[in-house]
C-alpha positions in Angstrom: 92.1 94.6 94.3 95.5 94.7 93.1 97.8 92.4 91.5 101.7 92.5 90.8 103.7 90.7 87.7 107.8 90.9 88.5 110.0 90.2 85.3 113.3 90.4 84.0 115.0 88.1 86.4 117.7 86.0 84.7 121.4 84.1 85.1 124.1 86.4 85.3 127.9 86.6 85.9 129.2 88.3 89.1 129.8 91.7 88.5 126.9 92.0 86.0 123.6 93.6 86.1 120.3 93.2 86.2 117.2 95.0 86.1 113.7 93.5 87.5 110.2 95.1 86.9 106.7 95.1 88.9 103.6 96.0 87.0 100.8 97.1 88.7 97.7 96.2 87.7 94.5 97.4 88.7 92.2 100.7 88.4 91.1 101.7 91.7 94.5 100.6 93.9 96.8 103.4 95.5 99.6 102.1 97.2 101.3 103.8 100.6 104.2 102.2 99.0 105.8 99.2 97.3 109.0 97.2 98.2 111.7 94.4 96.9 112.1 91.5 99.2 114.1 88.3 98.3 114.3 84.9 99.5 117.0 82.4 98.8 116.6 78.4 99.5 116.2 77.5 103.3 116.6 81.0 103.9 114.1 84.1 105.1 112.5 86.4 103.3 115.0 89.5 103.5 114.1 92.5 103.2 115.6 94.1 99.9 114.2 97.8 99.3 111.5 100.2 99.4 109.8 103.3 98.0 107.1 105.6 99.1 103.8 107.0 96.9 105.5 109.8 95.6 109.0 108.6 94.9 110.7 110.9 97.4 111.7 108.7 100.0 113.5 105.4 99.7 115.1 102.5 102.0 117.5 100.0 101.0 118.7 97.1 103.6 122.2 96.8 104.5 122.8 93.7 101.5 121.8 96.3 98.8 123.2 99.5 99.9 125.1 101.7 97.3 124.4 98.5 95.0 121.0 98.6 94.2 118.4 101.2 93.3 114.4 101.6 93.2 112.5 104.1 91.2 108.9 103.8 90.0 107.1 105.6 87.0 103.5 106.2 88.0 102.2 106.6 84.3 103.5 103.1 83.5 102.0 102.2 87.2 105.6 100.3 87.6 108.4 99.6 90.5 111.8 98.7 89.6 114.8 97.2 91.0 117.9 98.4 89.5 121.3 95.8 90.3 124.5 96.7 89.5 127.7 94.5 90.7 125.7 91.6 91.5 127.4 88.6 93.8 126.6 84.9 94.0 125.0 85.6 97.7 122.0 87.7 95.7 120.9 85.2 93.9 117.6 84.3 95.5 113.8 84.5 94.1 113.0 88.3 93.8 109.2 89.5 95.3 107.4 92.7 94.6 105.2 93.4 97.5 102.9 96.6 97.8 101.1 98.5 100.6 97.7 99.7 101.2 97.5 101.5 104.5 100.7 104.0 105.6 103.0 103.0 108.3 106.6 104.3 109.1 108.1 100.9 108.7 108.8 99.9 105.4 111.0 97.1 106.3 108.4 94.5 107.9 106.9 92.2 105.5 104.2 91.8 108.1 102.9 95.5 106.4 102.4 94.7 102.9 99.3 93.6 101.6 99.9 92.1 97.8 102.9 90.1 96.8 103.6 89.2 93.4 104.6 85.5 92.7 108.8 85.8 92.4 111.0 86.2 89.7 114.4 84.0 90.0 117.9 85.9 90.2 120.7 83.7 89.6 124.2 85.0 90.0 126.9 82.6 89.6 130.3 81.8 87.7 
């Protein structure tokens, strides 16, 4: 029993940044780990980032590398999604997704249990 509330999305210019927010919200929930994912119109849902329980090992997909960065605070029971040099092709509605049983692929939406409901990032000119 777990639920997840994404904020901070927004319109932005190119180049600009933006930084996005997952609470966690429940008592009794331990995640294996928690992930971005993003989906723009009449598009898939891509695979954005990833972090495990403790913090210590992350993933980024190839669209994000060296751009964007996750980090979570477990006393705030939060995830976020740091986004520096943002480009029109990012804009997309942003997902925080979390996991309840360990696997080593973090990459699969197929292995996360609780999605939150999207916040929209809009990058344009």
């Amino acid at each position: 029993q777990v639920q997840l509330v994404e904020s901070g999305g927004g319109l932005v210019q190119p180049g600009e940044s933006l930084r996005l927010s997952c609470q966690i919200l429940g008592s009794t929930f331990r995640d294996s780990g928690m992930g971005w994912f993003r989906q723009a119109p009449g598009k898939e849902r891509e695979f954005v980032t990833a972090i495990n329980w403790s913090g210590a090992n992350k993933y980024t997909g190839d669209s994000a590398k060296d751009r964007f960065t996750i980090s979570r605070n477990h006393a705030k029971k939060t995830v976020s999604l740091q986004m520096n040099s943002l480009k029109p092709d990012d804009t997309a509605v942003y997902y925080c997704a979390a996991r309840s049983s360990y696997s080593t692929d973090y990459y699969s939406s197929r292995n996360y249990d609780f999605w939150g409901q999207g916040t929209q990032v809009t990058v344009s000119s």
